[in-house]
C-alpha positions as protocol buffer text, in pm:
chain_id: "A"
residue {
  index: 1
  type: UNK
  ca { x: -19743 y: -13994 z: -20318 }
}
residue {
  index: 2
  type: UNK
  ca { x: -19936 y: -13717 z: -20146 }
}
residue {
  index: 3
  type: UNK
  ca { x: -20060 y: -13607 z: -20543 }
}
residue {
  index: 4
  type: UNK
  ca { x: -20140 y: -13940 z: -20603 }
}
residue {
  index: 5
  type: UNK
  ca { x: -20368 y: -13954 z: -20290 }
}
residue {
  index: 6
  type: UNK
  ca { x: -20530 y: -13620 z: -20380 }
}
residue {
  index: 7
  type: UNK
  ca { x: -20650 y: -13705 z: -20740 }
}
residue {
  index: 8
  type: UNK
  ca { x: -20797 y: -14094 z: -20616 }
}
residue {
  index: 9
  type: UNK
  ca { x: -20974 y: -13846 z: -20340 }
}
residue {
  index: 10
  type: UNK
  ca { x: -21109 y: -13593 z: -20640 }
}
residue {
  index: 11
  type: UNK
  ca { x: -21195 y: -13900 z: -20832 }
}
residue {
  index: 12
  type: UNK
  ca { x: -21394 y: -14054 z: -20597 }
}
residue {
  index: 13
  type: UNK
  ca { x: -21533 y: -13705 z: -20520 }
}
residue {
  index: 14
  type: UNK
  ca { x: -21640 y: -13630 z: -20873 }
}
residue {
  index: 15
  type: UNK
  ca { x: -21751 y: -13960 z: -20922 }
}
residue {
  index: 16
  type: UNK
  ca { x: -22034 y: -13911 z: -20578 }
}
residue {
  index: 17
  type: UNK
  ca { x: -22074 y: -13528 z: -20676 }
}
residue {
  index: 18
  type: UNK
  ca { x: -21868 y: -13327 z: -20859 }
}
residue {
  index: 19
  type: UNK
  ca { x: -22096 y: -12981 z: -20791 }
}
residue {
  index: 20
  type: UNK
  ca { x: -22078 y: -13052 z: -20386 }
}
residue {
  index: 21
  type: UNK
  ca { x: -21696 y: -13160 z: -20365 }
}
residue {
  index: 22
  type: UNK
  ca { x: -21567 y: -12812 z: -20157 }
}
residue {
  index: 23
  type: UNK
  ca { x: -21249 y: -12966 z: -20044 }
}
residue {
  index: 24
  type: UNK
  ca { x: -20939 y: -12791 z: -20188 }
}
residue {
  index: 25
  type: UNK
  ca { x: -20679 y: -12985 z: -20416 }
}
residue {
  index: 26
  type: UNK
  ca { x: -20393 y: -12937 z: -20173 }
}
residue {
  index: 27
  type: UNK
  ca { x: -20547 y: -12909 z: -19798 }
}
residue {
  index: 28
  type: UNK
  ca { x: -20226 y: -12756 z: -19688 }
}
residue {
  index: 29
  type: UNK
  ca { x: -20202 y: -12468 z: -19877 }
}
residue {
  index: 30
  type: UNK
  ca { x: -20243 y: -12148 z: -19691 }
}
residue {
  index: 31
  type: UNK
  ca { x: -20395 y: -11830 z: -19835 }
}
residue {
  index: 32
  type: UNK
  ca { x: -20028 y: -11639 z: -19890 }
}
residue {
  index: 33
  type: UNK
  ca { x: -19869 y: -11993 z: -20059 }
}
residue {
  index: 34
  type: UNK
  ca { x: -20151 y: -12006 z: -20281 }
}
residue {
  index: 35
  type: UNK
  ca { x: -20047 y: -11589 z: -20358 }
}
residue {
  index: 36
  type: UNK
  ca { x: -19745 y: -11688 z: -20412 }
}
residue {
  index: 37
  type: UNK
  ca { x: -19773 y: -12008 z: -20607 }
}
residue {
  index: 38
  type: UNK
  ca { x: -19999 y: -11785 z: -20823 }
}
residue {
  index: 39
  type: UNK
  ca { x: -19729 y: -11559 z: -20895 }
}
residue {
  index: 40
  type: UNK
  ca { x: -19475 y: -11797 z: -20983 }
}
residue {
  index: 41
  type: UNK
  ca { x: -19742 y: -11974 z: -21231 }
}
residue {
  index: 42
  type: UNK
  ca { x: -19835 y: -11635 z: -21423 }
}
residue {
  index: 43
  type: UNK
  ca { x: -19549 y: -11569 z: -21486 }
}
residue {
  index: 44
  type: UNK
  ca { x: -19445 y: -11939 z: -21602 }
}
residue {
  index: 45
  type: UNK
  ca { x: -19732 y: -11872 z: -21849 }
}
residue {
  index: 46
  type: UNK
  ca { x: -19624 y: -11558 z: -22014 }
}
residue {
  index: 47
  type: UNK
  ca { x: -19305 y: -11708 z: -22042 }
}
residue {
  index: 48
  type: UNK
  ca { x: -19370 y: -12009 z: -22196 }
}
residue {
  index: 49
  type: UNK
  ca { x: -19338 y: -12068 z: -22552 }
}
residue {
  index: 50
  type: UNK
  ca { x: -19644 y: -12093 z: -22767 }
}
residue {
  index: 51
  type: UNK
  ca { x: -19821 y: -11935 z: -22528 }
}
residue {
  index: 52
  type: UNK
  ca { x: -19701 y: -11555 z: -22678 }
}
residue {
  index: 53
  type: UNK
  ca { x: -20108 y: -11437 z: -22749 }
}
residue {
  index: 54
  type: UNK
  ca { x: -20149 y: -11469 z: -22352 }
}
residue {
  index: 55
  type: UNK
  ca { x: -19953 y: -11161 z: -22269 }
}
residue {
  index: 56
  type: UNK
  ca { x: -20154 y: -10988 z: -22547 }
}
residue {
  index: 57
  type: UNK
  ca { x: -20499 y: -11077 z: -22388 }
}
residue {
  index: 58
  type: UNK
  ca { x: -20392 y: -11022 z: -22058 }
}
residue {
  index: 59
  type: UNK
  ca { x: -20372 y: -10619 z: -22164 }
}
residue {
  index: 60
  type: UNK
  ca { x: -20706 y: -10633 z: -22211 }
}
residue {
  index: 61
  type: UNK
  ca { x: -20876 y: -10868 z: -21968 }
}
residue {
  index: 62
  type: UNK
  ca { x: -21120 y: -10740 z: -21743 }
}
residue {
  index: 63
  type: UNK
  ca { x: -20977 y: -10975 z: -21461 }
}
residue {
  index: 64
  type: UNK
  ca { x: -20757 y: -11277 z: -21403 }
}
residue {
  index: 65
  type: UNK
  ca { x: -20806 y: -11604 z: -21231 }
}
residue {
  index: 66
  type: UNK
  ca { x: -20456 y: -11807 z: -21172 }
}
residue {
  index: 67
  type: UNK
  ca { x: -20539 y: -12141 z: -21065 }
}
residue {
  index: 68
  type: UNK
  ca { x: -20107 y: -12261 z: -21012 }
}
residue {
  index: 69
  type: UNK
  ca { x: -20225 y: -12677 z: -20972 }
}
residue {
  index: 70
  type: UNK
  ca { x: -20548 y: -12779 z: -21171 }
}
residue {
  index: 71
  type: UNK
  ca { x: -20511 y: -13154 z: -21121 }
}
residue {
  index: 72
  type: UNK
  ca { x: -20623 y: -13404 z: -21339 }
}
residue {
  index: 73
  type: UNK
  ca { x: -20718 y: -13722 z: -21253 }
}
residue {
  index: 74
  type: UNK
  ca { x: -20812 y: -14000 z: -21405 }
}
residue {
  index: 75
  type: UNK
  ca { x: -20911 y: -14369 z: -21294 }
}
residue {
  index: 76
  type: UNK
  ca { x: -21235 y: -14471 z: -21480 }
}
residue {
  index: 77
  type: UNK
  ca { x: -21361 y: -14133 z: -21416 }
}
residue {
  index: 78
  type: UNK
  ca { x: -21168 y: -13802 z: -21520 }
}
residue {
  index: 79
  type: UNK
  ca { x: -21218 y: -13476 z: -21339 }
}
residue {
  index: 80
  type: UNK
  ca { x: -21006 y: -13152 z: -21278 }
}
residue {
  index: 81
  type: UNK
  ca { x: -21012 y: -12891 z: -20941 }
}
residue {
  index: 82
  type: UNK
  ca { x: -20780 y: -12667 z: -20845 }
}
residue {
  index: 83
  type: UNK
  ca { x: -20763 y: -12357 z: -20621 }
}
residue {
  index: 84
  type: UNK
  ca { x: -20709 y: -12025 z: -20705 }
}
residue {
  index: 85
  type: UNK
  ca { x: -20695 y: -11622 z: -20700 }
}
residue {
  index: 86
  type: UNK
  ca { x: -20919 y: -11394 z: -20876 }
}
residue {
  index: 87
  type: UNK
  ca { x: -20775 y: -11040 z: -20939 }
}
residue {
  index: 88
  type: UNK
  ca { x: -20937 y: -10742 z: -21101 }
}
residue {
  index: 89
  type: UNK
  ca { x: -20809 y: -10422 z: -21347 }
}
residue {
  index: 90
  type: UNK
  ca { x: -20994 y: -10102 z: -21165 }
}
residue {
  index: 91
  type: UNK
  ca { x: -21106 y: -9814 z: -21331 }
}
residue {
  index: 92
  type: UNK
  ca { x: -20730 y: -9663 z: -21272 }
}
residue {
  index: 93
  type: UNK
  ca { x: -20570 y: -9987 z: -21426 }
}
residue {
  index: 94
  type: UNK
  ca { x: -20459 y: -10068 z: -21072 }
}
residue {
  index: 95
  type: UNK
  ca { x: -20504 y: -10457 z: -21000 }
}
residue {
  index: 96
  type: UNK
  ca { x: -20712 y: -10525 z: -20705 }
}
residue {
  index: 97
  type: UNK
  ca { x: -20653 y: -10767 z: -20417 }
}
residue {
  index: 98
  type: UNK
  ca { x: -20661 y: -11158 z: -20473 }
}
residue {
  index: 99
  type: UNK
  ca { x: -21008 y: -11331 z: -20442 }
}
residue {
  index: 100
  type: UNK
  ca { x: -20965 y: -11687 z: -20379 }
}
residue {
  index: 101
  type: UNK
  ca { x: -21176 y: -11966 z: -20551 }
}
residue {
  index: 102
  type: UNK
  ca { x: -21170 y: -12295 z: -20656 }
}
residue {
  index: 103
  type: UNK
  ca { x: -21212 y: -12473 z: -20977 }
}
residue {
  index: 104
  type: UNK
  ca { x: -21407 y: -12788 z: -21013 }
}
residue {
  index: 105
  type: UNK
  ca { x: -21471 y: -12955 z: -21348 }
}
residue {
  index: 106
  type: UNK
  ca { x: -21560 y: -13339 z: -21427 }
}
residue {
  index: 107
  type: UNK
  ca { x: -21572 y: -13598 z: -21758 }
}
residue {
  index: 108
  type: UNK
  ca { x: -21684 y: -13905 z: -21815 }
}
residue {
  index: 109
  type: UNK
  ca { x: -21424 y: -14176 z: -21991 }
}
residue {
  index: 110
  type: UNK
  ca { x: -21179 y: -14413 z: -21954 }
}
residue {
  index: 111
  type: UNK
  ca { x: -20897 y: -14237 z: -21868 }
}
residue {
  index: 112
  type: UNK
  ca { x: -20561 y: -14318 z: -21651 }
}
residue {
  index: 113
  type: UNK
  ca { x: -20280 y: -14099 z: -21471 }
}
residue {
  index: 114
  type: UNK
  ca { x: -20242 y: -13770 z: -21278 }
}
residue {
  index: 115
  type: UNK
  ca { x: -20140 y: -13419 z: -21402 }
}
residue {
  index: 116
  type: UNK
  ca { x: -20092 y: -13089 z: -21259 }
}
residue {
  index: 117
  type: UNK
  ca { x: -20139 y: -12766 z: -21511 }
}
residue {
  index: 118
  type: UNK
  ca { x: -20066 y: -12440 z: -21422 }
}
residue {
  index: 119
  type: UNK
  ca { x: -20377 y: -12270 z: -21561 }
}
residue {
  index: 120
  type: UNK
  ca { x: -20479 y: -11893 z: -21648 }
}
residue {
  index: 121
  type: UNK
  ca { x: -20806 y: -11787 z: -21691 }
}
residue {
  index: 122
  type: UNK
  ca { x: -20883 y: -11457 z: -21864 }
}
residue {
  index: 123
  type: UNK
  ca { x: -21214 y: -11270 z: -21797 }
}
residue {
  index: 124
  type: UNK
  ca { x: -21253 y: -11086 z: -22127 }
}
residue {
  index: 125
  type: UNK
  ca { x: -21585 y: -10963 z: -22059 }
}
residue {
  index: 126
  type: UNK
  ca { x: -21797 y: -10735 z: -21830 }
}
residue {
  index: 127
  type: UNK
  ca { x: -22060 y: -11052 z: -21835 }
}
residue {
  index: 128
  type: UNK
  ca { x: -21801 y: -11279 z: -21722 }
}
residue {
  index: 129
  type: UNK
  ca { x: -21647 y: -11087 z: -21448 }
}
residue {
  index: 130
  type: UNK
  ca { x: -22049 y: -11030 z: -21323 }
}
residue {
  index: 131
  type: UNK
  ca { x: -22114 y: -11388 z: -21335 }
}
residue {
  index: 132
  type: UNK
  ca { x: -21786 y: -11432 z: -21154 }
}
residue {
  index: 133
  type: UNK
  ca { x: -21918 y: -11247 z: -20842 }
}
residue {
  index: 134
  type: UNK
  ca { x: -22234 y: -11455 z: -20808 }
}
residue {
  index: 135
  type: UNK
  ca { x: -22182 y: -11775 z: -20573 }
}
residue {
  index: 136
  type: UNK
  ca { x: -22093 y: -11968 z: -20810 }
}
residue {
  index: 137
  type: UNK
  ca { x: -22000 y: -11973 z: -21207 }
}
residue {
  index: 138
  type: UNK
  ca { x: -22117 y: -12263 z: -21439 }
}
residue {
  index: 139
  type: UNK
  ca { x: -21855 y: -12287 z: -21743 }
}
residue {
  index: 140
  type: UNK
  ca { x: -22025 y: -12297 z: -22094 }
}
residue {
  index: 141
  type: UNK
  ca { x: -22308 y: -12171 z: -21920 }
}
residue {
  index: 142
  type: UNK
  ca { x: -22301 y: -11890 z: -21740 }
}
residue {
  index: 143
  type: UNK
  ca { x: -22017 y: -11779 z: -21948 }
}
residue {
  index: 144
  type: UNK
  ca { x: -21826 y: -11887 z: -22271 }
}
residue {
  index: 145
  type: UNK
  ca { x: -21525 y: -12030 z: -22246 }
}
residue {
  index: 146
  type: UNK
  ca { x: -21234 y: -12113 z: -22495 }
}
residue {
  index: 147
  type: UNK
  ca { x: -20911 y: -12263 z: -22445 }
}
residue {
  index: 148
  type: UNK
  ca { x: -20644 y: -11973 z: -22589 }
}
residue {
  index: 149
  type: UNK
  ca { x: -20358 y: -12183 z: -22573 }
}
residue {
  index: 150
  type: UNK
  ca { x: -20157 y: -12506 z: -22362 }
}
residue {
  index: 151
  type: UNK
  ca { x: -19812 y: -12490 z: -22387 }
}
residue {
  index: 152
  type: UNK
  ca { x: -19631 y: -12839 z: -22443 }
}
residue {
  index: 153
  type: UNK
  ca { x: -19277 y: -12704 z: -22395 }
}
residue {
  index: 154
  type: UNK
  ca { x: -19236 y: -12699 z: -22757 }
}
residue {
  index: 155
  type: UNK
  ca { x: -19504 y: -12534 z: -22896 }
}
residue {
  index: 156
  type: UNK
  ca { x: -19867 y: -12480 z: -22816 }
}
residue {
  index: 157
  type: UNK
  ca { x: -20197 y: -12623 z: -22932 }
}
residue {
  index: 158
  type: UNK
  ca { x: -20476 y: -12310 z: -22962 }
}
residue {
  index: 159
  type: UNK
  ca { x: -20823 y: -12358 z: -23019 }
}
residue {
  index: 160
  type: UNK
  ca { x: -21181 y: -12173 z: -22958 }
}
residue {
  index: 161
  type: UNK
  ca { x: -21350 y: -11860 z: -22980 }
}
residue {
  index: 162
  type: UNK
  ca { x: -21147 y: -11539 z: -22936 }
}
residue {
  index: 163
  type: UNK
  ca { x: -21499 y: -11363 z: -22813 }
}
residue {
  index: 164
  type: UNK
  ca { x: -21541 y: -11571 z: -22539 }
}
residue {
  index: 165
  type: UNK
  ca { x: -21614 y: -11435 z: -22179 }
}
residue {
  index: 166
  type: UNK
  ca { x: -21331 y: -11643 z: -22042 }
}
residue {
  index: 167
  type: UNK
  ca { x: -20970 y: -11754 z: -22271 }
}
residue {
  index: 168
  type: UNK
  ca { x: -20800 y: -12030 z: -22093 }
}
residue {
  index: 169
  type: UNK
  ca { x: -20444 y: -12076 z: -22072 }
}
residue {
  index: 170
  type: UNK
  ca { x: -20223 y: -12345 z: -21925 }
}
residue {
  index: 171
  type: UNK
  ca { x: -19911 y: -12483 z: -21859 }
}
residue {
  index: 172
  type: UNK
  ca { x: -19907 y: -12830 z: -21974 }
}
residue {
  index: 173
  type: UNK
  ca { x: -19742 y: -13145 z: -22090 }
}
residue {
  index: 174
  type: UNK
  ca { x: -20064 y: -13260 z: -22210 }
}
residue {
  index: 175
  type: UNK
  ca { x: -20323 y: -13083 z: -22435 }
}
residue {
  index: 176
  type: UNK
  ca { x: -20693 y: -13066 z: -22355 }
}
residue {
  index: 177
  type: UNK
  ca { x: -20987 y: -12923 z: -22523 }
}
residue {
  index: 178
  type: UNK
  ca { x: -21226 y: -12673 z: -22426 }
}
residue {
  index: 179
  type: UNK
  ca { x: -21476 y: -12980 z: -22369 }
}
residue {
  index: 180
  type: UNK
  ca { x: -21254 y: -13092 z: -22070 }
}
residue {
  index: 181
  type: UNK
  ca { x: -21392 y: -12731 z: -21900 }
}
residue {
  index: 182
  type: UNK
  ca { x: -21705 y: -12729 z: -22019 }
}
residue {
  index: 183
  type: UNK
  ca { x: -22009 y: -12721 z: -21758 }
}
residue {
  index: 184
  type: UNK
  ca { x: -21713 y: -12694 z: -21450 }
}
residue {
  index: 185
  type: UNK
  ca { x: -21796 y: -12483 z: -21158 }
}
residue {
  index: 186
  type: UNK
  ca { x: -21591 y: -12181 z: -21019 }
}
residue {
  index: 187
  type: UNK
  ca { x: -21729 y: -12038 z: -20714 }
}
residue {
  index: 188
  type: UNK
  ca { x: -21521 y: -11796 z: -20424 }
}
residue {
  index: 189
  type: UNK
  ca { x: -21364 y: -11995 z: -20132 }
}
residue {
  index: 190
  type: UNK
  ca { x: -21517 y: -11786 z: -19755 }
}
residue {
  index: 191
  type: UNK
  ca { x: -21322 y: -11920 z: -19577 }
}
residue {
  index: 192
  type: UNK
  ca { x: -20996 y: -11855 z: -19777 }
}
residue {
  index: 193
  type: UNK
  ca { x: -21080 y: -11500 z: -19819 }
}
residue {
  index: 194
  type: UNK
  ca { x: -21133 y: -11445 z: -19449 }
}
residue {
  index: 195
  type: UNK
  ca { x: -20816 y: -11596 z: -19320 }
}
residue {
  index: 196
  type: UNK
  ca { x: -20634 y: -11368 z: -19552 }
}
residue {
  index: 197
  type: UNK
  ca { x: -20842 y: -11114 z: -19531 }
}
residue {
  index: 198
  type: UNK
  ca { x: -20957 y: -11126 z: -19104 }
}
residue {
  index: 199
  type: UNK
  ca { x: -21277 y: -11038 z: -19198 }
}
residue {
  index: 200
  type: UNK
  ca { x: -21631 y: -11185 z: -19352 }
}
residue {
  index: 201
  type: UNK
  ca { x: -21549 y: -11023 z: -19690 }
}
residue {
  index: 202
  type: UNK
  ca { x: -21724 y: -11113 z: -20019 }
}
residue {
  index: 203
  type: UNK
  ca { x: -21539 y: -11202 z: -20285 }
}
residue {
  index: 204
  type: UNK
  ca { x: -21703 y: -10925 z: -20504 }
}
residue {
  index: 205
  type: UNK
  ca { x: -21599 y: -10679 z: -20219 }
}
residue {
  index: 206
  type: UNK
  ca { x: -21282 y: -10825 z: -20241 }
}
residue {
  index: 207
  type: UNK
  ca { x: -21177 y: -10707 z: -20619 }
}
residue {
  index: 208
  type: UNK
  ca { x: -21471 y: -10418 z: -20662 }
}
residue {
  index: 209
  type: UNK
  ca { x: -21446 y: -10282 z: -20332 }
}
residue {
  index: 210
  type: UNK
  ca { x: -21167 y: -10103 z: -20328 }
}
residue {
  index: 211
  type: UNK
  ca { x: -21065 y: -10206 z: -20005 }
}
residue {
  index: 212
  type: UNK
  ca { x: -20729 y: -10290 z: -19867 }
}
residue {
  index: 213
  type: UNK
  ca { x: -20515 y: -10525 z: -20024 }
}
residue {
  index: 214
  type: UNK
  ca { x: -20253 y: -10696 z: -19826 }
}
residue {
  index: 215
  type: UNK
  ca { x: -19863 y: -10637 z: -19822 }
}
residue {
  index: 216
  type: UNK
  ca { x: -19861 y: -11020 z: -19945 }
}
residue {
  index: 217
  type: UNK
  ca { x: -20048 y: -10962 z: -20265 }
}
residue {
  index: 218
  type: UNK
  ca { x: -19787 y: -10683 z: -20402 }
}
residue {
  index: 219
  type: UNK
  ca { x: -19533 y: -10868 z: -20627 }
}
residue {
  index: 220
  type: UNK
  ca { x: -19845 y: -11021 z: -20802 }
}
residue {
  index: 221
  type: UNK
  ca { x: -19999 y: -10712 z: -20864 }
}
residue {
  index: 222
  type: UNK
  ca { x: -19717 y: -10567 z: -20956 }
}
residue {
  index: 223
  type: UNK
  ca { x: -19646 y: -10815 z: -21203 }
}
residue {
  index: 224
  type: UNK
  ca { x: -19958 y: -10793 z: -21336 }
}
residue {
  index: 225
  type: UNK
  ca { x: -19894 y: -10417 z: -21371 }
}
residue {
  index: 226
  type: UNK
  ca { x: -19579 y: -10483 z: -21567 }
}
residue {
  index: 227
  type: UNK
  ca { x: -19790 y: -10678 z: -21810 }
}
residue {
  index: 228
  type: UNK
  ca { x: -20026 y: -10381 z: -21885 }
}
């Protein structure tokens, strides 16, 4: 029921302004259940059949976004959001701290139901990762994107261009195109990153800072780490 409520909200939002909507897909979720939702979902991911090339592009992304719910919604009008953590490989190799944002992206069609994906989304590219630290990240635009792979349980549907700035991969009982992403926002979450954080940090001072990263953050870094 409360899922249900969430994706008639993000229809309606989309449907008034998909760019403005700032509200995140599940209002409840603090900044260390999001950390450790994320962890659960990555590694859901690289364990999931079909979806074997994401390990391999992991080794050499420049960062990672794990959005663990990117609802979709449909009702007339379909759209997806979902919040997230960005994390970054440093200079070392060491992983940086998580950067939270939010995904927002909207279509147009006749559409009906709700799904949650867990969702991946590789930054393969120095471009990308720059484009990430600006306020906000148009998709198709700002940077390529291509959809590497969406598991179905039994097997995996993969599509796009390998030389994108961003591969894409998801969790899914349903398969989706690189169209479905097309044109959707990212952008950092302030107020995320400073309850986690205490502090009025950037998200680009966040993950190229080289600042602290918190105690919670560890396993995910560490898995991340083991992936390398």
């Amino acid at each position: 029921m409360r899922r249900l409520r969430y994706a008639l909200t993000l229809a309606l939002g989309l449907f008034v302004a998909a760019p403005a909507m700032t509200a995140p897909v599940h209002a409840d979720d603090t900044p260390q259940l999001l950390v450790d939702k994320s962890l659960g979902s990555l590694r859901a991911i690289l364990n999931e059949r079909g979806l074997e090339p994401a390990r391999e592009h992991l080794k050499q992304a420049k960062g990672v976004l794990i959005v663990p719910d990117l609802i979709k919604a449909g009702f007339i009008l379909g759209g997806q959001a979902g919040d997230g953590v960005l994390l970054t490989r440093g200079a070392d190799g060491s992983w940086s701290g998580p950067a939270f944002y939010q995904v927002i992206a909207g279509s147009i069609g006749l559409q009906a139901g709700v799904e949650s994906r867990e969702t991946i989304f590789l930054v393969m590219s120095d471009a990308g990762l720059k484009k990430l630290m600006q306020n906000e990240m148009k998709l198709g635009a700002d940077a390529s994107v291509a959809v590497g792979g969406v598991g179905a349980g039994v097997g995996a549907a993969s599509a796009g261009n390998p030389e994108a700035d961003i591969l894409v991969y998801a969790k899914s009982k349903g398969l989706f195109g690189g169209g479905a992403l097309e044109g959707g926002v990212v952008k950092p979450k302030p107020e995320m990153n400073k309850a986690y954080y205490g502090a009025d940090v950037t998200a680009e001072g966040i993950v190229m800072g080289g600042g602290r990263t918190p105690a919670g953050s560890a396993e995910l870094r560490k898995e991340l780490a083991a992936n390398d």
